[in-house]
C-alpha positions as CSV (number, residue, x, y, z in Angstrom):
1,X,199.6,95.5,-60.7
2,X,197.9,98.4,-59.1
3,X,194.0,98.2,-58.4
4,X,192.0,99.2,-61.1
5,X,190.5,102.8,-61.4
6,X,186.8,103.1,-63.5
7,X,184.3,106.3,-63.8
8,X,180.7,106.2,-64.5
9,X,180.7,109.8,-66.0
10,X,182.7,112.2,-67.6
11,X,183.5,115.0,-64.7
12,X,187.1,113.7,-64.4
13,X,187.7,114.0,-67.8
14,X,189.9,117.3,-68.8
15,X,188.3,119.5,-71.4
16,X,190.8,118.9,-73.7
17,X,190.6,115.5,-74.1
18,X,186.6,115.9,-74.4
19,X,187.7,117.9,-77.2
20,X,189.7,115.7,-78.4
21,X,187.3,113.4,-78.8
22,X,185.2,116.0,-80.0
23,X,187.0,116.3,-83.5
24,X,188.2,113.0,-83.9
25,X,184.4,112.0,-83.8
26,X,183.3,115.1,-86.4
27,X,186.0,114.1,-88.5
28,X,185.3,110.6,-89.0
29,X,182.1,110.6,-89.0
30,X,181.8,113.6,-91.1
31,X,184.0,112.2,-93.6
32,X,181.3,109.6,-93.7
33,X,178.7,111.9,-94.6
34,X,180.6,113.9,-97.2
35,X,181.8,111.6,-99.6
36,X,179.7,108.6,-101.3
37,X,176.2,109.1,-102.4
38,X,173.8,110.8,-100.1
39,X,170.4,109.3,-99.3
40,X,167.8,110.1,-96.4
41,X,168.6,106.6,-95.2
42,X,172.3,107.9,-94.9
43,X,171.3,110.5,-93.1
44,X,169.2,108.3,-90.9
45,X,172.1,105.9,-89.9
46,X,175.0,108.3,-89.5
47,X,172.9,110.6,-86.7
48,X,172.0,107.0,-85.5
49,X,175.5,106.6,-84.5
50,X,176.2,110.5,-83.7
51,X,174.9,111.1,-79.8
52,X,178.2,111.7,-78.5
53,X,178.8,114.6,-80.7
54,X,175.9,116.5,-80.0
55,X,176.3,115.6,-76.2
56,X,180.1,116.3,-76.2
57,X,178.5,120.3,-77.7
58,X,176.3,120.1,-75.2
59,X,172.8,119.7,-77.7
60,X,171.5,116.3,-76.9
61,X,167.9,117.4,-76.9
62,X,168.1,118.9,-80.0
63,X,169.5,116.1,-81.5
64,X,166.7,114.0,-80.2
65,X,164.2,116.1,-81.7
66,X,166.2,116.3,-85.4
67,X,166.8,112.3,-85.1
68,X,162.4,112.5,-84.5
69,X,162.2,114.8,-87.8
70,X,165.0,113.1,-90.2
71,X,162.5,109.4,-89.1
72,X,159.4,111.0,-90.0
73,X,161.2,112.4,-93.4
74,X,162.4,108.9,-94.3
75,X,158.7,107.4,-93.3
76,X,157.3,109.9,-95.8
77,X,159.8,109.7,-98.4
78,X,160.3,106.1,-98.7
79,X,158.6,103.4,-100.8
80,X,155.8,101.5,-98.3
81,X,156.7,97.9,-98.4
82,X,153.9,95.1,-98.1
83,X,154.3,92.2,-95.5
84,X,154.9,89.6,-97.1
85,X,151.6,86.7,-97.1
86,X,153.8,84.2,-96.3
87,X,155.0,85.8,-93.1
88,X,152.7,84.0,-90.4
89,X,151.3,86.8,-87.8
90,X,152.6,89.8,-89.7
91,X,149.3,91.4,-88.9
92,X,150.2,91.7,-85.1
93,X,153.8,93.7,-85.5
94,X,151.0,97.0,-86.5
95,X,148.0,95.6,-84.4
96,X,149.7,95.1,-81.2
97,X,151.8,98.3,-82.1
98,X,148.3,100.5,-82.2
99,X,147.0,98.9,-79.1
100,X,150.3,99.9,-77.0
101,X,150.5,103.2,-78.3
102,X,146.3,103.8,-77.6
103,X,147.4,102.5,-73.8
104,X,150.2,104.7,-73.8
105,X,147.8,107.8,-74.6
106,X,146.0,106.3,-71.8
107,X,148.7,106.2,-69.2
108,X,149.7,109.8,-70.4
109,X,146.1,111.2,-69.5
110,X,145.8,109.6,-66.1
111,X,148.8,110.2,-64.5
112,X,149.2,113.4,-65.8
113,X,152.2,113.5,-68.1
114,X,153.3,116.9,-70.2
115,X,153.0,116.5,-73.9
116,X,156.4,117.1,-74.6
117,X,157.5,114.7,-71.3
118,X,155.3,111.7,-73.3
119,X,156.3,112.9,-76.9
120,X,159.7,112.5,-76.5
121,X,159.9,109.1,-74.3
122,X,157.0,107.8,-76.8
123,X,159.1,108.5,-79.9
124,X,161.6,106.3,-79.0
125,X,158.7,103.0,-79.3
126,X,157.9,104.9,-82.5
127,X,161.3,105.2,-84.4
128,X,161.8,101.6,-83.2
129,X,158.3,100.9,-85.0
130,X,159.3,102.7,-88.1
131,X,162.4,101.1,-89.1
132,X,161.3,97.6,-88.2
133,X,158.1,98.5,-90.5
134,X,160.3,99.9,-93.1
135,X,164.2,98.3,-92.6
136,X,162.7,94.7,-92.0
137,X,161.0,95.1,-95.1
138,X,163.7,96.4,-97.4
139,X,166.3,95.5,-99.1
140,X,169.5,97.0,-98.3
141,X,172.1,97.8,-101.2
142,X,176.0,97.4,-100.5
143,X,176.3,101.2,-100.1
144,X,174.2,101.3,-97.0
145,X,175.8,98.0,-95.5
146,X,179.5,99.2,-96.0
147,X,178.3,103.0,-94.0
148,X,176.7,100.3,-91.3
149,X,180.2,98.2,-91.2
150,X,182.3,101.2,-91.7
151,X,180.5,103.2,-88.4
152,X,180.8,99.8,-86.4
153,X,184.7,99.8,-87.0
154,X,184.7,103.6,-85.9
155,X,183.6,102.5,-82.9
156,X,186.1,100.0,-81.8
157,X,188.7,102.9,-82.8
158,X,186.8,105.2,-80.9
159,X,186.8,102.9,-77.9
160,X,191.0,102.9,-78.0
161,X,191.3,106.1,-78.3
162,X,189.1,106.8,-75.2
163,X,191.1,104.1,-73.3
164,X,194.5,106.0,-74.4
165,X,193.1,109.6,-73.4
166,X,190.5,108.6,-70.5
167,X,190.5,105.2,-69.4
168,X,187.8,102.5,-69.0
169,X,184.6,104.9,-68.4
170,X,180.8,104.1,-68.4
171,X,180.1,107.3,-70.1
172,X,180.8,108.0,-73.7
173,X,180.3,104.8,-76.0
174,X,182.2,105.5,-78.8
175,X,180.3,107.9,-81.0
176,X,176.7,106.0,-80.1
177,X,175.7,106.8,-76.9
178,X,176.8,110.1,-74.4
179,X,175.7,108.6,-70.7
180,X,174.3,104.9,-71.0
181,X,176.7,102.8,-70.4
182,X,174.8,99.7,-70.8
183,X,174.8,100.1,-74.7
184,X,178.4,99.1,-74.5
185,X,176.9,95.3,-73.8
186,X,174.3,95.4,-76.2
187,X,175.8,97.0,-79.4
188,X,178.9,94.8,-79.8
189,X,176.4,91.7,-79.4
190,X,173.7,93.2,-82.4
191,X,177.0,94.1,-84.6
192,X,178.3,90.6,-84.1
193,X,174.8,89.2,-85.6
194,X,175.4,91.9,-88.4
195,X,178.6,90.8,-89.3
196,X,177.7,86.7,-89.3
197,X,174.7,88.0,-91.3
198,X,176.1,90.4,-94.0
199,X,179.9,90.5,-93.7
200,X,181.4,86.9,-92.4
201,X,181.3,84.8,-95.5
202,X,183.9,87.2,-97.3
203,X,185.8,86.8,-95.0
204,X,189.0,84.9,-93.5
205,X,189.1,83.7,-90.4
206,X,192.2,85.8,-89.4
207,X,189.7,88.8,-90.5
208,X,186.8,87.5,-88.5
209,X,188.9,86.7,-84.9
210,X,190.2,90.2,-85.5
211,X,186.4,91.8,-85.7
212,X,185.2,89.2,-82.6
213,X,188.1,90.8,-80.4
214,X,187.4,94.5,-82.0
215,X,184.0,94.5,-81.1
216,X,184.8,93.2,-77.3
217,X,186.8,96.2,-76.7
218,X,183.8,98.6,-77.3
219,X,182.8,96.7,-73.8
220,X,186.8,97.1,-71.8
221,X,186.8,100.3,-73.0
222,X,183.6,100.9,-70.4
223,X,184.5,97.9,-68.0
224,X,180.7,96.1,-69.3
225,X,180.8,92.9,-66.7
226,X,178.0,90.8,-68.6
227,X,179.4,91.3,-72.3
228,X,181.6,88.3,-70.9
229,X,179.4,86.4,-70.4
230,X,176.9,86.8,-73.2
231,X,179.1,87.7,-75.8
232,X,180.7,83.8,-76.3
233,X,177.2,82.4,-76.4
234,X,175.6,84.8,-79.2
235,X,179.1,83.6,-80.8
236,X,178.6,79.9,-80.3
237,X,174.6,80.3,-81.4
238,X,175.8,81.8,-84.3
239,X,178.3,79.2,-85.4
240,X,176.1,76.4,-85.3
241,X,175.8,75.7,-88.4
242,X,174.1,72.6,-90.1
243,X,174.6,70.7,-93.2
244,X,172.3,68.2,-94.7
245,X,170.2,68.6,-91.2
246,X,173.7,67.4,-89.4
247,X,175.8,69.8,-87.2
248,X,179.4,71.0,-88.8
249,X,181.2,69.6,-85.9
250,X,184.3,71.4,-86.9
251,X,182.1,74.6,-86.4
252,X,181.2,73.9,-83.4
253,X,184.6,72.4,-81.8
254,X,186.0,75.8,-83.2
255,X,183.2,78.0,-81.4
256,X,183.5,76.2,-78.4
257,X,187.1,77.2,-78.4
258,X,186.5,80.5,-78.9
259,X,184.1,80.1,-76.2
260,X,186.0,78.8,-73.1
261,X,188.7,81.3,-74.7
262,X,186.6,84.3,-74.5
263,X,185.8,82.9,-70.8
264,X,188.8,82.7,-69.5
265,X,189.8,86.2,-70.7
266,X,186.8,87.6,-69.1
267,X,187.6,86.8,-65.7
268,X,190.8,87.5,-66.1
269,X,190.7,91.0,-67.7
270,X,187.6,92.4,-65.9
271,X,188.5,93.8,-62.3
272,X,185.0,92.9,-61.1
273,X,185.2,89.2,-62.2
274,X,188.7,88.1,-60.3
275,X,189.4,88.1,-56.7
276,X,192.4,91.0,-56.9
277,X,189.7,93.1,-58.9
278,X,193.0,93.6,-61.2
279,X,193.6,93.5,-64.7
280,X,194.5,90.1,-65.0
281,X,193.7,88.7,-62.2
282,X,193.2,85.1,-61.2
283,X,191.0,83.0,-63.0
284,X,188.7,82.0,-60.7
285,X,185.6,80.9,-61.5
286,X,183.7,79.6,-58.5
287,X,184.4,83.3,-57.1
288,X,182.9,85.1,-60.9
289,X,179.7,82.8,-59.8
290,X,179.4,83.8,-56.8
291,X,180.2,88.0,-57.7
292,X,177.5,87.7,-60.6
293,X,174.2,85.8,-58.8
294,X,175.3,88.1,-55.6
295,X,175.0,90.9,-58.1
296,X,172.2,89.8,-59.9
297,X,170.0,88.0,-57.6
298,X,170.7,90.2,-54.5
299,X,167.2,88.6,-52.6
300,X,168.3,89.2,-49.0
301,X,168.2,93.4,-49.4
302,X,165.1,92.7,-51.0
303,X,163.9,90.9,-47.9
304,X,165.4,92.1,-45.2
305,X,165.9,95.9,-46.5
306,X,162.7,96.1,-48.7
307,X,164.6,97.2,-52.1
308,X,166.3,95.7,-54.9
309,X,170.2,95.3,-55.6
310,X,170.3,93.7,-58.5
311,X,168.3,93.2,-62.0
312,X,166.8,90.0,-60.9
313,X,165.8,90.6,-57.4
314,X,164.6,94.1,-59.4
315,X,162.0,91.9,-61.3
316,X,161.0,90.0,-58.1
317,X,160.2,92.9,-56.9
318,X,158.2,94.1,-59.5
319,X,156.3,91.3,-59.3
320,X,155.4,91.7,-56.1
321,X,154.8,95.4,-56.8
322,X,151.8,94.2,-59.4
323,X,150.4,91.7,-56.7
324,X,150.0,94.7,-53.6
325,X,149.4,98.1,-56.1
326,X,146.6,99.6,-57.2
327,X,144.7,98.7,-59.7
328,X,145.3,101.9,-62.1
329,X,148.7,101.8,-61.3
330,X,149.0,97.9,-61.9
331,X,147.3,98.4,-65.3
332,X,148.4,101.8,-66.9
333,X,151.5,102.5,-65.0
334,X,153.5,105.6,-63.1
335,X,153.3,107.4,-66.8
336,X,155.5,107.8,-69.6
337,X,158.8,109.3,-68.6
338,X,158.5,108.4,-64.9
339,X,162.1,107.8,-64.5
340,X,163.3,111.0,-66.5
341,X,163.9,113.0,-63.7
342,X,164.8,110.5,-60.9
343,X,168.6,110.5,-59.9
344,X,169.7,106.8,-60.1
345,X,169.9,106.3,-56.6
346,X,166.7,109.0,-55.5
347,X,164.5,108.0,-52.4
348,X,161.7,107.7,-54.9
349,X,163.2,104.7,-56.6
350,X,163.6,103.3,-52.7
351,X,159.9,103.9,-52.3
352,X,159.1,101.6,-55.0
353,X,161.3,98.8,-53.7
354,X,164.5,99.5,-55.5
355,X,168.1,100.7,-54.5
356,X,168.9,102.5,-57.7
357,X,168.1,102.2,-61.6
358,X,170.4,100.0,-61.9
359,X,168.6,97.3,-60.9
360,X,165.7,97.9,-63.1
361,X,165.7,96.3,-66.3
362,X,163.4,96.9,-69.7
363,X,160.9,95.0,-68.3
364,X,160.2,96.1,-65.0
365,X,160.9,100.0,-66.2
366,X,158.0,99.5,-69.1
367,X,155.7,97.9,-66.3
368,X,156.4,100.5,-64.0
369,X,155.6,103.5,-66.3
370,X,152.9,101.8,-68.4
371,X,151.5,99.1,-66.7
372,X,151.1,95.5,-67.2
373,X,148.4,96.1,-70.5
374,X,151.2,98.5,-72.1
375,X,153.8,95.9,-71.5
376,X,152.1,92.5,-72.8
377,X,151.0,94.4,-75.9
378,X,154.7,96.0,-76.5
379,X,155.9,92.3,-75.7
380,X,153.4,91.0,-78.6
381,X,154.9,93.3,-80.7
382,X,158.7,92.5,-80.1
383,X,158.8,89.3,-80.5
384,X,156.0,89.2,-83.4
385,X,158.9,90.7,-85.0
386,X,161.2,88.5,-85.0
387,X,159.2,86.4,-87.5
388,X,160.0,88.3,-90.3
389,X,163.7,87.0,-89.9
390,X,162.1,83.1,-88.8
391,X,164.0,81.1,-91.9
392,X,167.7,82.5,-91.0
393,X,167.5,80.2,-87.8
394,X,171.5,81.6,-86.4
395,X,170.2,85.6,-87.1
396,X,166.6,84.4,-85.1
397,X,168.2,82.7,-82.1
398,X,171.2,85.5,-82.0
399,X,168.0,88.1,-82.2
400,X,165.8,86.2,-80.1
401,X,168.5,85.8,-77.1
402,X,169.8,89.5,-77.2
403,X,166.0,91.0,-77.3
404,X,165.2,88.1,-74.5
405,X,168.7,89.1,-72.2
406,X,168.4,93.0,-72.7
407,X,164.2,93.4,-72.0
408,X,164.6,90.9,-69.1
409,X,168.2,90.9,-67.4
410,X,169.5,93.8,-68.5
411,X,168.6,97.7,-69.3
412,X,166.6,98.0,-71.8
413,X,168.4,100.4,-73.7
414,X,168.7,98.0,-76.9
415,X,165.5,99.1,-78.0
416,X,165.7,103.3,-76.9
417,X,170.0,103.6,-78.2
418,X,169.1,104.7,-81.8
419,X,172.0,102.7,-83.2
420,X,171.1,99.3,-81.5
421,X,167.2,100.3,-82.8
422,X,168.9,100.4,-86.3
423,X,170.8,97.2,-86.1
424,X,168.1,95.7,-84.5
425,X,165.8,96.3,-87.5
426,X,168.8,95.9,-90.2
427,X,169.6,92.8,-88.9
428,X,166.0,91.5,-90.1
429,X,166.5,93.2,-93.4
430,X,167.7,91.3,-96.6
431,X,170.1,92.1,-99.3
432,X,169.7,93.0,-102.8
């Protein structure tokens, strides 16, 4: 088999079969939007999962800016929903909130950010802040869940279609995301909690491998290393299951299968995880190891070179960043929207200590631009959320891990992609 062939962007891609993709993605999702009964809410979630189509016609700030004004309409519009008294430290999801964005202000002023520079990277914290204060809170009817599961399913259609007209490509996440490739990791892992939380127990088990697979090919169809690795664990997390305070053993022999399964094909099927770097390749596990802590924890360029490779030799050398800066820098940050307008492999990033953006994750970007204040109280405020979903223990742990892989070991871009912001916040909501 020849080696394989993968693009981070789209500028070997005909215009034609951008176009292409262009209609089948109006289509759809305008069919979507036409028919059934129209709600802001609607609105909300279908331009959640719409960034392609506005960057494919070229109007991806606009549709940042409409995405800001559609949120603020559904703030405004919507019935306010108490916290619950029985929800232990609901008060710090709005406290710790108010503190971050005050600091944020803070870190504009200093560093001398634009309003519109600090608008627009501030309103993605805020649109996350709004539908966890108003999705967590609410309970969802079947109409809105079935546009949710419907939209999911377009994407794993999208994703064969891109495969069949452009091949395995970074860029161009289904209908979700237009450039960040790392949202092809962390969507299929919130839309598996989804389905084990809202869809799974109507469900056979044909019908339920045949999603598990679907979903993974959101992450072949932009060759996403690390979905195969933290795809079968969210999987086994969520199929451990108890009865009467015992563990359903059959549960959890049948997850484990699925697990070692989903292993094995990983290796195999990604180029980067197999000796050849083929398509199925050899399955070779001691060399997968090796390729991901070399990746990963890449210390020796950060000693001998002075940058950082990889995402965990990137926090090292953050770390080491807050011990030897300055104290205004250490607290408050390089400003909102630092990174904006840095090329992913610019000499400033190598000033800083790192190779490329790549090996920054959520973390160490939020550190970086807002400083250590703006990133404990934004960490207070992430994971204070995930007590509204505390007595679903499988949604909470699947949550937990995926907030606790993508802030730390991975991107980020869970909590800026506005479809994985509105899974993340659906995922804590409840039924009516």
């Amino acid at each position: 088999m020849n080696s394989y062939n993968f693009y981070t962007n789209l500028s070997k891609v005909s215009s034609f079969d951008k176009y292409i993709l262009l209609i089948v993605f109006i289509f759809t999702i305008g069919y979507l939007f036409l028919f059934g009964r129209s709600s802001i809410l609607k609105v909300l979630i279908i331009l959640a999962f719409s960034e392609s189509i506005f960057g494919l016609l070229g109007l991806l700030p606009a549709y940042k800016l409409l995405y800001i004004f559609i949120t603020l309409i559904y703030l405004y519009i919507s019935p306010y929903n108490n916290y619950e008294n029985s929800l232990k430290y609901s008060y710090l999801i709005p406290f710790s909130f108010l503190i971050f964005s005050v600091l944020y202000l803070f870190s504009m002023v200093i560093n001398n950010v634009s309003i519109y520079t600090g608008f627009i990277d501030y309103s993605y914290y805020a649109i996350f802040f709004i539908l966890l204060l108003k999705l967590s809170k609410s309970s969802l009817d079947s109409d809105h869940l079935k546009l949710i599961e419907s939209l999911i399913f377009l994407q794993i259609i999208f994703s064969l279609i891109k495969l069949f007209l452009i091949g395995p490509n970074e860029a161009l996440i289904g209908s979700i995301s237009w450039s960040a490739g790392g949202v092809a990791t962390v969507f299929p892992l919130l839309s598996l909690v989804h389905l084990y939380k809202f869809k799974f127990d109507k469900l056979t088990i044909v019908k339920k491998i045949l999603w598990i697979l679907g979903l993974l090919l959101i992450g072949i169809a932009s060759n996403k290393r690390a979905l195969w690795i933290i795809y079968p664990i969210i999987l086994l997390i969520l199929n451990l299951n108890t009865i009467q305070n015992r563990i359903n053993l059959i549960r959890v022999f049948m997850a484990s299968s699925i697990f070692i399964i989903l292993i094995y094909l990983g290796l195999r099927i990604n180029p980067s995880l197999n000796p050849q770097k083929i398509i199925w390749g050899e399955f070779n596990l001691g060399y997968a190891y090796k390729y991901i802590t070399d990746y990963s924890y890449d210390i020796e360029s950060l000693k001998t070179k002075g940058y950082a490779l990889g995402r965990i030799s990137g926090n090292i050398n953050t770390m080491e960043n807050l011990q030897n800066g300055k104290l205004s820098m250490i607290l408050f940050g390089k400003g909102p929207g630092y990174f904006q307008n840095i090329s992913i492999d610019s000499h400033l990033l190598n000033e800083i200590g790192y190779y490329s953006k790549k090996a920054i994750t959520g973390a160490s970007k939020l550190i970086i631009t807002n400083g250590l204040l703006g990133f404990l109280f934004f960490f207070i405020f992430l994971f204070s959320s995930l007590n509204i979903e505390v007595k679903n223990k499988k949604i909470f742990r699947g949550i937990l891990i995926i907030i606790f892989f993508d802030f730390f070991f991975y991107s980020g871009l869970g909590l800026i992609n506005r479809a994985c912001m509105l899974l993340y916040a659906v995922n804590l909501s409840k039924i009516k």
